[in-house]
MIDOSE-1310 file (N, C-alpha, C; in nm, 2 decimals, decimal comma, always signed):
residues 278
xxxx	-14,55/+3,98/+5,91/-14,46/+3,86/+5,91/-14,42/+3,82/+6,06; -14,38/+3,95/+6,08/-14,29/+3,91/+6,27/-14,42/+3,82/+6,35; -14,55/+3,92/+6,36/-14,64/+3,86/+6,47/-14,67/+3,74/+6,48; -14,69/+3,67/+6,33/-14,76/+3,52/+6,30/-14,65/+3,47/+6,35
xxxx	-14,50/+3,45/+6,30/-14,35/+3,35/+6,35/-14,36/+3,35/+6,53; -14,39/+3,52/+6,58/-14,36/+3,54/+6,69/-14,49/+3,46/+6,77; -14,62/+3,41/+6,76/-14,70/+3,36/+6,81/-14,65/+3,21/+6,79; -14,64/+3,13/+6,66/-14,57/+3,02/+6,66/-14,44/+3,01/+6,73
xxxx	-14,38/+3,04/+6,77/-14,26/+3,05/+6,87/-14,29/+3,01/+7,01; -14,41/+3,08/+7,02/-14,45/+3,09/+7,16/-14,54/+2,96/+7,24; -14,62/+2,95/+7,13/-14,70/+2,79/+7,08/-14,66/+2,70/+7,07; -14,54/+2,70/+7,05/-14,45/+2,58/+7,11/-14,40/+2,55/+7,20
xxxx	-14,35/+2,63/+7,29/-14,34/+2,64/+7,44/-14,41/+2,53/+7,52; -14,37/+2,46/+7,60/-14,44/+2,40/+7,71/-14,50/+2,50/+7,78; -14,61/+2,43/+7,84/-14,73/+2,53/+7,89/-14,65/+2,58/+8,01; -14,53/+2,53/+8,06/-14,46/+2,53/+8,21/-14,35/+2,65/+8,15
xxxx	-14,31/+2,68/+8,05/-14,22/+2,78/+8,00/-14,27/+2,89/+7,95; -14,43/+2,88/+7,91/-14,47/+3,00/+7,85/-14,47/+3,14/+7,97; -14,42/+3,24/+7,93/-14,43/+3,29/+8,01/-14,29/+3,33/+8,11; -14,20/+3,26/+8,10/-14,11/+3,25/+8,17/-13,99/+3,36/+8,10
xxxx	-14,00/+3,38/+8,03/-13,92/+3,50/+7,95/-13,95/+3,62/+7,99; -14,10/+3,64/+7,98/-14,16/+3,77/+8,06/-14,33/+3,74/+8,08; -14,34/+3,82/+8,21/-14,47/+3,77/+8,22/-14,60/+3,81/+8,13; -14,56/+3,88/+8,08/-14,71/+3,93/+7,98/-14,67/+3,90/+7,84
xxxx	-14,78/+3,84/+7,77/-14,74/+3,81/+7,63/-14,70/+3,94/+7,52; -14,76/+4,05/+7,55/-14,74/+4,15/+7,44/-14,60/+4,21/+7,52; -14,52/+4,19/+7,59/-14,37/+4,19/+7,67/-14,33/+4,08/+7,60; -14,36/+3,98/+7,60/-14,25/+3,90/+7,55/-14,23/+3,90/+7,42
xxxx	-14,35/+3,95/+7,31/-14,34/+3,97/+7,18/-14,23/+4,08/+7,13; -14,28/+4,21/+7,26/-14,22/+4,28/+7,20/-14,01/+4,29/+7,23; -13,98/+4,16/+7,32/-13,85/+4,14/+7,37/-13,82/+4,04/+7,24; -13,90/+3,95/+7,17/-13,91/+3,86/+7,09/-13,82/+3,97/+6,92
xxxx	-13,90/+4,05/+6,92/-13,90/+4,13/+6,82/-13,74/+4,23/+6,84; -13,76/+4,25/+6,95/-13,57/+4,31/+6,99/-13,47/+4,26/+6,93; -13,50/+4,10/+6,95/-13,42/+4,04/+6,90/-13,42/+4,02/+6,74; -13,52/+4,03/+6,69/-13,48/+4,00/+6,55/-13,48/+4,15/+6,49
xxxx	-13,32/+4,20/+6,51/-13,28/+4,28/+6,46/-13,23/+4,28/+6,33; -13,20/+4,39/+6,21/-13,19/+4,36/+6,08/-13,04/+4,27/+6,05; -12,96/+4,28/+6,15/-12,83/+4,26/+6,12/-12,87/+4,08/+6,18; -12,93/+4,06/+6,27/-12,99/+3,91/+6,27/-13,03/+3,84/+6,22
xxxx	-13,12/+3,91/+6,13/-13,22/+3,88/+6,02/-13,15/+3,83/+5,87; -13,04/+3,90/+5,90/-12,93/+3,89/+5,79/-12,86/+3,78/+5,79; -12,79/+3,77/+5,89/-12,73/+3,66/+5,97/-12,78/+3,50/+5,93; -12,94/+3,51/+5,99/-13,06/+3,37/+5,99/-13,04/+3,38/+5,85
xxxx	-13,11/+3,49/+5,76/-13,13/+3,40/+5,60/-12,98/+3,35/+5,57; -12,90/+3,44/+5,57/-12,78/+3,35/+5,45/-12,75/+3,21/+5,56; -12,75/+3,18/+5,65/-12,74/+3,08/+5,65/-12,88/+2,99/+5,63; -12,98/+3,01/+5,67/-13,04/+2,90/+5,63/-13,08/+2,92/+5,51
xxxx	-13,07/+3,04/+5,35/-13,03/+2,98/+5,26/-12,90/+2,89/+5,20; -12,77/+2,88/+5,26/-12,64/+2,79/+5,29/-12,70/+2,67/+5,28; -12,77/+2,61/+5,42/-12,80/+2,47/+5,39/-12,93/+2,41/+5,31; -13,01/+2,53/+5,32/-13,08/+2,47/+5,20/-13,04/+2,44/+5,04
xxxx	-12,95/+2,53/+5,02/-12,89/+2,52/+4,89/-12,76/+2,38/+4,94; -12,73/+2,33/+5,04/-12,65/+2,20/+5,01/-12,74/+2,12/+5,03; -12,85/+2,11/+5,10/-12,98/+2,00/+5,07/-12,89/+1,91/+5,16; -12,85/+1,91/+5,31/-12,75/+1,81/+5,35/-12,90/+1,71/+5,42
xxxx	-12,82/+1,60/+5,47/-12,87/+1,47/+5,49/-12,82/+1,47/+5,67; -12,91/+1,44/+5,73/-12,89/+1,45/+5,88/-12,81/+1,32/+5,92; -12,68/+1,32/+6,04/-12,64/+1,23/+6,09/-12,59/+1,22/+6,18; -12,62/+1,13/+6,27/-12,62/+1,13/+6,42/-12,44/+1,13/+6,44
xxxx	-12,42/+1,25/+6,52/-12,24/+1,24/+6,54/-12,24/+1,15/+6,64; -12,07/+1,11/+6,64/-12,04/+1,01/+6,75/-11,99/+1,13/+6,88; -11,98/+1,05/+6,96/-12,02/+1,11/+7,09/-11,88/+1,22/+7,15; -11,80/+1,29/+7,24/-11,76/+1,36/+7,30/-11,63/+1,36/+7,22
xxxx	-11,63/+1,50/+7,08/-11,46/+1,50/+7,03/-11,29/+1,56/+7,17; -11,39/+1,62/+7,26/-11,28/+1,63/+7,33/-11,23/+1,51/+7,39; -11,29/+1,47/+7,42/-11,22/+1,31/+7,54/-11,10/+1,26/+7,42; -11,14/+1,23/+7,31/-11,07/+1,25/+7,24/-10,93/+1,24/+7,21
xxxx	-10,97/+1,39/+7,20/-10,84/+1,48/+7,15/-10,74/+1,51/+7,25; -10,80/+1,48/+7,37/-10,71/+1,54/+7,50/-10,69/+1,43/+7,60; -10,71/+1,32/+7,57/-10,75/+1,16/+7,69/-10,58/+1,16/+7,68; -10,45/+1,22/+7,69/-10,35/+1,20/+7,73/-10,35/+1,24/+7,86
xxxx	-10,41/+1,34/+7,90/-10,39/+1,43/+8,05/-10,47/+1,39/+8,15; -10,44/+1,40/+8,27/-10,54/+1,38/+8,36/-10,62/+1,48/+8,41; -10,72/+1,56/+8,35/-10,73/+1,65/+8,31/-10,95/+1,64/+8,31; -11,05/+1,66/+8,35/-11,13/+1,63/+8,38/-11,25/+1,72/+8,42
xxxx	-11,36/+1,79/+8,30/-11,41/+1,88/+8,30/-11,53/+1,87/+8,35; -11,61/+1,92/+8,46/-11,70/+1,92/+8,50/-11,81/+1,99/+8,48; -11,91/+1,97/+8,39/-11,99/+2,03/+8,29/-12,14/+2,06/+8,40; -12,21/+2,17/+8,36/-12,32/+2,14/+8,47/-12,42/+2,21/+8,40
xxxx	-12,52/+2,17/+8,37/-12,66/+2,27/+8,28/-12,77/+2,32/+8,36; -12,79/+2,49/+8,29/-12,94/+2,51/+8,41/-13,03/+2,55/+8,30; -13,10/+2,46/+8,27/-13,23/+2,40/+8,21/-13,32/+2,55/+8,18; -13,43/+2,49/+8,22/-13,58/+2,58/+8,27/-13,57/+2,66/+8,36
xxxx	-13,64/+2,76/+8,34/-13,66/+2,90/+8,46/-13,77/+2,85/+8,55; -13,75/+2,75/+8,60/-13,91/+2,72/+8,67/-13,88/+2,77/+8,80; -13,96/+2,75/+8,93/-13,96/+2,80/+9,03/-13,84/+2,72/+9,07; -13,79/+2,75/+9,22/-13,66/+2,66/+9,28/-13,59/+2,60/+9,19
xxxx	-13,50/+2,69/+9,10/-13,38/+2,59/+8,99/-13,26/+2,65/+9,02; -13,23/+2,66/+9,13/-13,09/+2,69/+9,15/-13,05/+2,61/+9,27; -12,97/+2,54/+9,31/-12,86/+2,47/+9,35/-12,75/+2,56/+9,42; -12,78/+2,65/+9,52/-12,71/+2,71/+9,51/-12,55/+2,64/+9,64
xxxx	-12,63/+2,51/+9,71/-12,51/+2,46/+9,75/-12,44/+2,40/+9,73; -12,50/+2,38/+9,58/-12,38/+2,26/+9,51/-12,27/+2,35/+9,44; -12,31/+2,47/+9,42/-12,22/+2,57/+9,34/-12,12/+2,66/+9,45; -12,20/+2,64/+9,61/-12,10/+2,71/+9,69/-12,00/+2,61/+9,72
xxxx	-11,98/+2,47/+9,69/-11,97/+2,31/+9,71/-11,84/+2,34/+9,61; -11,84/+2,35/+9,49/-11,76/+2,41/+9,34/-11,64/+2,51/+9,41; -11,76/+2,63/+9,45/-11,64/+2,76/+9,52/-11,53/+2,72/+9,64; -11,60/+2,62/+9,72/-11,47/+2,59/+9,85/-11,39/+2,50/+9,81
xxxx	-11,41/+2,43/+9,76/-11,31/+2,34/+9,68/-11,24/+2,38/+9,55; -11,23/+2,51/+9,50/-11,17/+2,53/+9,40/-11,19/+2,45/+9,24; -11,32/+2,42/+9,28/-11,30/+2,30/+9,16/-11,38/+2,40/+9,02; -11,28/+2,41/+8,92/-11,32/+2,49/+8,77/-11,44/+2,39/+8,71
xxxx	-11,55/+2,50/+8,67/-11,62/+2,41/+8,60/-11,71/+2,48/+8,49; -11,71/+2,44/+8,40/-11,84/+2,50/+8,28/-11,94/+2,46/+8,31; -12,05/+2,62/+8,27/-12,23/+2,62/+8,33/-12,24/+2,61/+8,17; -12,31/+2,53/+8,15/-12,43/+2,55/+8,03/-12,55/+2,63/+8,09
xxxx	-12,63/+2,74/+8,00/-12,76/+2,82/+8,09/-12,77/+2,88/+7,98; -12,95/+2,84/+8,00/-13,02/+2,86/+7,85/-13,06/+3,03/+7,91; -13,10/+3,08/+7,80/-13,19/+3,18/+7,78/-13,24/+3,24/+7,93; -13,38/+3,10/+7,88/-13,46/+3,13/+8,03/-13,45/+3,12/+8,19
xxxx	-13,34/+3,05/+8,15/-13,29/+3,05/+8,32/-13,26/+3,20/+8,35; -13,17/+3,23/+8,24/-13,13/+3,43/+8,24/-13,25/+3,49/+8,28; -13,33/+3,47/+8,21/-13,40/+3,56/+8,24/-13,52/+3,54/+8,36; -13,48/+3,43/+8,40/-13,54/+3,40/+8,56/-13,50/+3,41/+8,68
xxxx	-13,36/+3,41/+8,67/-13,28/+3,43/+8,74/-13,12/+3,51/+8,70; -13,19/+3,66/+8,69/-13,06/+3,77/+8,63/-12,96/+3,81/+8,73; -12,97/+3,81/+8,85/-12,91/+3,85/+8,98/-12,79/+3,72/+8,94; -12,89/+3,59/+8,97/-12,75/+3,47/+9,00/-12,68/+3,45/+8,88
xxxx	-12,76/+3,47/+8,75/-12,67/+3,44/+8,62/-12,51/+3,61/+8,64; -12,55/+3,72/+8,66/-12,47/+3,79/+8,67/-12,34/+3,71/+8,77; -12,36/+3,68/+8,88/-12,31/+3,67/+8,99/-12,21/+3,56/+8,92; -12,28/+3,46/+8,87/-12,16/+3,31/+8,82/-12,10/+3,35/+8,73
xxxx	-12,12/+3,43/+8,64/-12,05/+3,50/+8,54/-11,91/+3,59/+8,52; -11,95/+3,64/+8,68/-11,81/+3,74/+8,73/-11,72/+3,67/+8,78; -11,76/+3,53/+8,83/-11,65/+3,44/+8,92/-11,56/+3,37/+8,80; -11,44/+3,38/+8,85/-11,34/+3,36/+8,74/-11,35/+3,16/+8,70
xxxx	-11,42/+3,13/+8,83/-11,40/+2,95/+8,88/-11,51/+2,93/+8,73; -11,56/+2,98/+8,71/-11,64/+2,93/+8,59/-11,69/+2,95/+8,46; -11,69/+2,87/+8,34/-11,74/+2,90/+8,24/-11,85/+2,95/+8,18; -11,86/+3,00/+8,15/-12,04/+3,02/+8,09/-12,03/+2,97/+7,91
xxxx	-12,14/+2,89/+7,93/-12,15/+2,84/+7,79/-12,27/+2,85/+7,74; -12,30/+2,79/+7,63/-12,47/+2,82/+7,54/-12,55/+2,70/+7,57; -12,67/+2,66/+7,61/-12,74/+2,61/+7,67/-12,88/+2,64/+7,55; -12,89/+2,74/+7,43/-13,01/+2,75/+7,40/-13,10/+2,86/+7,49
xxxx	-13,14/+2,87/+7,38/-13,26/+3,00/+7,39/-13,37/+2,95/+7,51; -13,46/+2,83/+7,46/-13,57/+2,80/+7,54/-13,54/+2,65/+7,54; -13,41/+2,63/+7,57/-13,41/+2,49/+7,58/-13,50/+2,36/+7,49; -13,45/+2,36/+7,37/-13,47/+2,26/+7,29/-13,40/+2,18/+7,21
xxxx	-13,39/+2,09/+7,20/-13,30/+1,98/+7,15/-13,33/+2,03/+7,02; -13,18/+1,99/+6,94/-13,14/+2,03/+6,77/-13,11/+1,94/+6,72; -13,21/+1,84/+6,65/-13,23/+1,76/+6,53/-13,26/+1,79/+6,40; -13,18/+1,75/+6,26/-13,28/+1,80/+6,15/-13,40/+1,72/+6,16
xxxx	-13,37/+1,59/+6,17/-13,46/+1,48/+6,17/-13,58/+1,48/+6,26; -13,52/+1,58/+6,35/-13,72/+1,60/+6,46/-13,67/+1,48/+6,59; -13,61/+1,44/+6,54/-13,59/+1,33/+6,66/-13,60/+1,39/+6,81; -13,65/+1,28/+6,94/-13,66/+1,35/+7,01/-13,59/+1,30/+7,14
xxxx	-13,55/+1,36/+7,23/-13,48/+1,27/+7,34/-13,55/+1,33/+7,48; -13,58/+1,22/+7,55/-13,63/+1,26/+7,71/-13,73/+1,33/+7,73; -13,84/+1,34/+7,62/-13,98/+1,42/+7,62/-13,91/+1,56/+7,62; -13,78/+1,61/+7,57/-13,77/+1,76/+7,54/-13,81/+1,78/+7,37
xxxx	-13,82/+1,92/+7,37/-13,91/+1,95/+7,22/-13,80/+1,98/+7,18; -13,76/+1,95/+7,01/-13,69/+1,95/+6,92/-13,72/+2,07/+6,81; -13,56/+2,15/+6,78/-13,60/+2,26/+6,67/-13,55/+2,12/+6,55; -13,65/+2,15/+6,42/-13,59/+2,04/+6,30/-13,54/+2,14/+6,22
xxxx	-13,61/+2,26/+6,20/-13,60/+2,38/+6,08/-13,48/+2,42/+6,13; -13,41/+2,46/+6,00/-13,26/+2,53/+6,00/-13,28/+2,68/+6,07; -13,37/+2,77/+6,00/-13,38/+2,92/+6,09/-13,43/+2,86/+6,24; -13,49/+2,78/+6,28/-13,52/+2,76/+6,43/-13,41/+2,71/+6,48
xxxx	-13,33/+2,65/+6,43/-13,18/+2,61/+6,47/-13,10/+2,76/+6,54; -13,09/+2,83/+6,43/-13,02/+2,98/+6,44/-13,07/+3,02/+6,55; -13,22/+3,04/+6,54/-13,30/+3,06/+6,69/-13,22/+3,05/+6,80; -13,23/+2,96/+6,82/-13,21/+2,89/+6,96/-13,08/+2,89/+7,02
xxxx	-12,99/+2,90/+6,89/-12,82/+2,87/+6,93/-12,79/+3,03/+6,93; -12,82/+3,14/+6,84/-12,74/+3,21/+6,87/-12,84/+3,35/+6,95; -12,95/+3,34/+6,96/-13,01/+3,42/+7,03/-12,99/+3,36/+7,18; -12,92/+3,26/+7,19/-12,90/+3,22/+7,34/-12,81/+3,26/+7,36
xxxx	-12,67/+3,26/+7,26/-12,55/+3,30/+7,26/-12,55/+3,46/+7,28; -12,65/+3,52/+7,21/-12,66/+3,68/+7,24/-12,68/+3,69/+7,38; -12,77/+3,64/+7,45/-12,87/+3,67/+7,54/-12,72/+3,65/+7,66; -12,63/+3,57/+7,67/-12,53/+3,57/+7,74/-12,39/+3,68/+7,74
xxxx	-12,43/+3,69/+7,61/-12,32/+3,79/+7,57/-12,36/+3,92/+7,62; -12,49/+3,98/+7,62/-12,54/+4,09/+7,67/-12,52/+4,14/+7,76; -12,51/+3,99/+7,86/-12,47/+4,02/+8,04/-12,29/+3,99/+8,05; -12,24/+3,93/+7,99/-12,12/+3,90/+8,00/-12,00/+3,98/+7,91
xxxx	-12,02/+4,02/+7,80/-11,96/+4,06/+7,73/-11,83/+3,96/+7,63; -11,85/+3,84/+7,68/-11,81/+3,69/+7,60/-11,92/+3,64/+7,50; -11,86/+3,60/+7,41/-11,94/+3,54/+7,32/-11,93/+3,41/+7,37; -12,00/+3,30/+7,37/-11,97/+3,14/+7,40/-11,92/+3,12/+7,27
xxxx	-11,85/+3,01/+7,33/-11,78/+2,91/+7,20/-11,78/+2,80/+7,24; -11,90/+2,71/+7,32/-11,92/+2,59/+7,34/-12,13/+2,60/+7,30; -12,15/+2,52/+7,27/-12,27/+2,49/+7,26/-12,32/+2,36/+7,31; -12,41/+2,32/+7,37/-12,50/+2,23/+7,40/-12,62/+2,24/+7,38
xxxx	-12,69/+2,15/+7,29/-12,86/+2,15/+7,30/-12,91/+2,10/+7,44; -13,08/+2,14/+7,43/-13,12/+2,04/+7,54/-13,15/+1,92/+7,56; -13,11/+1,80/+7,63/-13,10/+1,66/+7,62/-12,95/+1,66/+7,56; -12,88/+1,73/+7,54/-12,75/+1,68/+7,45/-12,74/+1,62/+7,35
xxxx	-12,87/+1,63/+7,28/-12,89/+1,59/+7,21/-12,87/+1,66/+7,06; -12,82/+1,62/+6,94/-12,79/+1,70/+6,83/-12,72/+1,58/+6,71; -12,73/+1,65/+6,59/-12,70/+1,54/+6,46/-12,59/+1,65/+6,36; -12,55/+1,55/+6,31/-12,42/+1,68/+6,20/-12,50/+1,80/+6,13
xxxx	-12,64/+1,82/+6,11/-12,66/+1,92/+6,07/-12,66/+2,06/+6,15; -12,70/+2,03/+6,28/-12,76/+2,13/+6,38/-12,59/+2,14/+6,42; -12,51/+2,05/+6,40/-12,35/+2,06/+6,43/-12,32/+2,15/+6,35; -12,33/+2,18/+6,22/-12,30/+2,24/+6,13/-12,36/+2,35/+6,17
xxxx	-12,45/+2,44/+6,21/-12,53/+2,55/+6,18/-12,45/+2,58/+6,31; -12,43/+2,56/+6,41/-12,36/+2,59/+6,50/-12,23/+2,66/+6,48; -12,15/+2,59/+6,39/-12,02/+2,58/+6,38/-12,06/+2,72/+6,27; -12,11/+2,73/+6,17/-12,13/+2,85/+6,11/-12,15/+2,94/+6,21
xxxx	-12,20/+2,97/+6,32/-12,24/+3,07/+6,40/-12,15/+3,05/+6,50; -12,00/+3,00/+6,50/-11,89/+3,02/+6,56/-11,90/+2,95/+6,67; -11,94/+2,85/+6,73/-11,95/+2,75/+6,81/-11,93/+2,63/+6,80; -11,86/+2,57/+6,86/-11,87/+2,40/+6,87/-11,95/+2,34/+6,94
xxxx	-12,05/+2,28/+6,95/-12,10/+2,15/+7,01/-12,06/+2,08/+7,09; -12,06/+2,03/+7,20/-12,04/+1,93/+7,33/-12,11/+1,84/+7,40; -12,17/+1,73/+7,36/-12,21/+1,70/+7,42/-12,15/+1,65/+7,59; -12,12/+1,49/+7,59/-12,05/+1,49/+7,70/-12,00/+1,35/+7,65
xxxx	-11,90/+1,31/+7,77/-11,80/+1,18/+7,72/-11,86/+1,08/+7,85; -11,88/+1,13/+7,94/-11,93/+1,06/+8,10/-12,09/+1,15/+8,14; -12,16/+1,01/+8,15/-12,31/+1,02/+8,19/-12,32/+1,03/+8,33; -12,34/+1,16/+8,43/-12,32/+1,12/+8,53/-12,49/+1,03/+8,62
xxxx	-12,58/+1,06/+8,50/-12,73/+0,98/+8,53/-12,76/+1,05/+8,64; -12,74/+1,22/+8,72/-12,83/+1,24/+8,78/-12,89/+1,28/+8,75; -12,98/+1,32/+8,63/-13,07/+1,33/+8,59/-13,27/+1,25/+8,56; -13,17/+1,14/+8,57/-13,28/+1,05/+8,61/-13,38/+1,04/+8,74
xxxx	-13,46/+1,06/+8,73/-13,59/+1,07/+8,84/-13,56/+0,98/+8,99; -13,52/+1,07/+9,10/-13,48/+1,00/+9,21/-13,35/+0,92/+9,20; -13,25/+0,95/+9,13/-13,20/+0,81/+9,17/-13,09/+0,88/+9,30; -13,01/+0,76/+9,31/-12,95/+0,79/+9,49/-12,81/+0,85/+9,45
xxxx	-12,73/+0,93/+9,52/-12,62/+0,96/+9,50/-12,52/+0,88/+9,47; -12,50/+0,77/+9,53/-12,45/+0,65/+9,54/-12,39/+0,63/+9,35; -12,48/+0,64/+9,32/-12,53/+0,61/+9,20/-12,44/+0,68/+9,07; -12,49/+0,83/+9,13/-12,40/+0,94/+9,04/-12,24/+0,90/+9,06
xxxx	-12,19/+0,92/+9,19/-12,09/+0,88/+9,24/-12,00/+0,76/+9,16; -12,08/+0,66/+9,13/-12,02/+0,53/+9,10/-12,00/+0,59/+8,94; -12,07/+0,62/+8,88/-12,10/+0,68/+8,76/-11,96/+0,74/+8,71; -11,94/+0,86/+8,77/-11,81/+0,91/+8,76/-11,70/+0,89/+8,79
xxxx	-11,68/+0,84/+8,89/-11,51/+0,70/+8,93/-11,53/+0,64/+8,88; -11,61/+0,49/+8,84/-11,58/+0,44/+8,72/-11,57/+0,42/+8,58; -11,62/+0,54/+8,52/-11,62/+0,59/+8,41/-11,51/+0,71/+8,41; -11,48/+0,74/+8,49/-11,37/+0,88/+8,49/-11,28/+0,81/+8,37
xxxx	-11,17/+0,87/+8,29/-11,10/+0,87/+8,19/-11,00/+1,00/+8,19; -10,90/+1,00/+8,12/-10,78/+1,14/+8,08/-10,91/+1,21/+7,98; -10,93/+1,29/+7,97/-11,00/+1,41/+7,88/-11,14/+1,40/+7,90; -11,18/+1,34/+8,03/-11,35/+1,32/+8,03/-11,42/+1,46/+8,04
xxxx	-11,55/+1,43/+7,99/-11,67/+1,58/+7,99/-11,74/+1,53/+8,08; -11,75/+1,52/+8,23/-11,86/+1,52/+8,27/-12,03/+1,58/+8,27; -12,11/+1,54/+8,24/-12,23/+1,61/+8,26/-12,32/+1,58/+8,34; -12,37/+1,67/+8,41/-12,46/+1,71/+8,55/-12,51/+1,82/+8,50
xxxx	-12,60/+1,91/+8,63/-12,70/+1,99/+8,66/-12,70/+2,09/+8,77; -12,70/+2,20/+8,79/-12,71/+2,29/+8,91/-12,85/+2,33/+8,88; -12,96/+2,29/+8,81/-13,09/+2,36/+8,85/-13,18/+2,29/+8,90; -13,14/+2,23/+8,99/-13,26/+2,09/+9,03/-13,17/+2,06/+9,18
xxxx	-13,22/+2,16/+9,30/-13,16/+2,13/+9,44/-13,20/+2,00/+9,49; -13,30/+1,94/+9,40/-13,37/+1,82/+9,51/-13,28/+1,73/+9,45; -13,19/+1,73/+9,35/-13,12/+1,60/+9,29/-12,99/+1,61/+9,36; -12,95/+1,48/+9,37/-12,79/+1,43/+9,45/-12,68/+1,45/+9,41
xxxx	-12,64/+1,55/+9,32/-12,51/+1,58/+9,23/-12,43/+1,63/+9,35; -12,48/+1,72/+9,46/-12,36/+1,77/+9,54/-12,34/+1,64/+9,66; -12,38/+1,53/+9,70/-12,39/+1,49/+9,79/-12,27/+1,32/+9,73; -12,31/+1,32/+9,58/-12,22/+1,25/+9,47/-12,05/+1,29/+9,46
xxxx	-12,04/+1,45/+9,47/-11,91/+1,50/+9,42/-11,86/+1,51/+9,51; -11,93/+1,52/+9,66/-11,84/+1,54/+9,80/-11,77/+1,41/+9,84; -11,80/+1,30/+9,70/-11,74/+1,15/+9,77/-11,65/+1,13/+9,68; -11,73/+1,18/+9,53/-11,64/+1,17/+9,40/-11,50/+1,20/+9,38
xxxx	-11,51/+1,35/+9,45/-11,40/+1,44/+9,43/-11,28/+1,39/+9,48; -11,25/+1,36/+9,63/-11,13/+1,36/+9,67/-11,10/+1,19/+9,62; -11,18/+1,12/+9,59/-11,11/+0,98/+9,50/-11,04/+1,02/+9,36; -11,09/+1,13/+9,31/-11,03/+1,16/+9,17/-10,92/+1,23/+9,20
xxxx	-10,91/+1,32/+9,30/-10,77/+1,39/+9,31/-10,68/+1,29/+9,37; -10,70/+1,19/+9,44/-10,63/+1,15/+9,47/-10,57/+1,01/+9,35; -10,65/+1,00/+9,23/-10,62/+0,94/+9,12/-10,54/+0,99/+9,07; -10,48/+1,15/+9,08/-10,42/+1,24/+9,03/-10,52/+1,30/+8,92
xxxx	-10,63/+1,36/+8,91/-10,68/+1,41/+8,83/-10,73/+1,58/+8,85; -10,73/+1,62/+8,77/-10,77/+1,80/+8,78/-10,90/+1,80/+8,69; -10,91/+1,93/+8,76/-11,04/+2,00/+8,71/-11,05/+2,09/+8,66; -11,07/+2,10/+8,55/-11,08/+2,22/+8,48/-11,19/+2,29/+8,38
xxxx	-11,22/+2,34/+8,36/-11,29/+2,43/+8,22/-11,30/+2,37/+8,14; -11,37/+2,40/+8,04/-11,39/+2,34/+7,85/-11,27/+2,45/+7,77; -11,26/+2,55/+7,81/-11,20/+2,63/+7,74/-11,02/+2,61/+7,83; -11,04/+2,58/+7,95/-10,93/+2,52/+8,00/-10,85/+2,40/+7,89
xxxx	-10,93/+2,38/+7,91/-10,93/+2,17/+7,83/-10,87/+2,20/+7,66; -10,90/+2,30/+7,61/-10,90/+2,33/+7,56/-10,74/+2,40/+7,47; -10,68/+2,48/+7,58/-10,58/+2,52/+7,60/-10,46/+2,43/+7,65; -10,52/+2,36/+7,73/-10,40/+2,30/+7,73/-10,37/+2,13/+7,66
xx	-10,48/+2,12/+7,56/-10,45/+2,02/+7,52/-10,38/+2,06/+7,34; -10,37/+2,20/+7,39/-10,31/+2,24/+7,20/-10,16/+2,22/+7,24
């Protein structure tokens, strides 16, 4: 049973990921297999016998419940995801950029970034300035419907949902000894079912409430910048990136920042945001 799932697992992978967990395939099978421990195993069926026994119907949620729940305060969370374990994905001036300025912020970081980089994932983990959140196993977007966003690959199956959300959630917990309680797919992308399977595996979902568009191919700082001052709001989620040094996010926030504090606004955590909007 394990080998055939554990080969399909692997086969889905972009050819730029395979491999990135561990370098030899009969290593990564046998790291694959670690993980599906009996008490996991346990875990995966009853829920995804759960939603196959409600037979639910996929629906696209509406967009950021914190902005929300908390748009009384001036109050403004700086979200930042590290993707792919590919070569050069760390940012590490934009995060020393974060440290001199005091500014709190939640990392989303998948899996494979961990395991590409275990020295720096330790390192951001111990600094009190930031969150660590769930980012997914191998970085894939969670649709029932398959849907897909930005040419990232989509889990549709309920057990590949489990996959991805809470073996990512382990994989951080191992080094940190926190369990996450925020979740983000890849692309940000996600619908009430994969919301649901989440929330069964003790997480919430986040997408973002403010697009900061550095993500998009080349574009100018300028750009990000404008993005977030005029979209800033009381309870916004910003979302950005620290695994992509060649993109403008630090050169954006060094102009961003002191217009927002001087708006009166703070920066804080998801789990900050969180606390003090109860």
């Amino acid at each position: 049973m394990f080998p055939k799932r554990l080969v399909l697992l692997f086969t889905l992978l972009p050819v730029a990921l395979q491999g990135s967990l561990l370098h030899a395939g009969s290593a990564r099978d046998k790291a694959l297999k670690a993980s599906y421990t009996d008490d996991y195993l346990r875990l995966k069926k009853r829920i995804t016998d759960d939603f196959a026994a409600r037979n639910p119907a996929p629906m696209t949620p509406v967009d950021e419940p914190l902005a929300r729940r908390y748009s009384g305060q001036k109050l403004i969370a700086l979200t930042f995801d590290a993707c792919s374990g590919r070569n050069n994905s760390y940012n590490e001036k934009l995060i020393d950029y974060l440290r001199a300025e005091k500014i709190s912020a939640t990392l989303f970081i998948t899996g494979i970034w961990i395991e590409k980089y275990p020295e720096r994932f330790r390192e951001l983990a111990a600094d009190p300035l930031f969150e660590i959140e769930n980012h997914g196993l191998l970085h894939r977007a969670c649709s029932f419907a398959g849907e897909k966003r930005y040419g990232v690959e989509t889990v549709s199956k309920i057990g590949d949902m489990v996959d991805e959300i809470e073996l990512g959630a382990r994989k951080i917990t191992e080094v940190t000894g926190r369990r996450p309680v925020f979740y983000r797919p890849a692309a940000a992308y996600t619908d009430s079912i994969c919301m649901g399977v989440a929330q069964a595996l003790g997480m919430e979902v986040i997408t973002y409430s403010l697009l900061s568009g550095d993500a998009t191919p080349k574009v100018p700082a300028r750009v990000i910048r404008d993005n977030i001052i005029k979209r800033a709001r009381p309870g916004a989620v910003v979302i950005m990136h620290f695994n992509r040094p060649e993109w403008h996010e630090l050169e954006a926030l060094k102009e961003a920042v002191p217009l927002l504090r001087a708006k009166g606004y703070s920066f804080v955590r998801l789990e900050d945001f969180t606390l003090k909007g109860e």
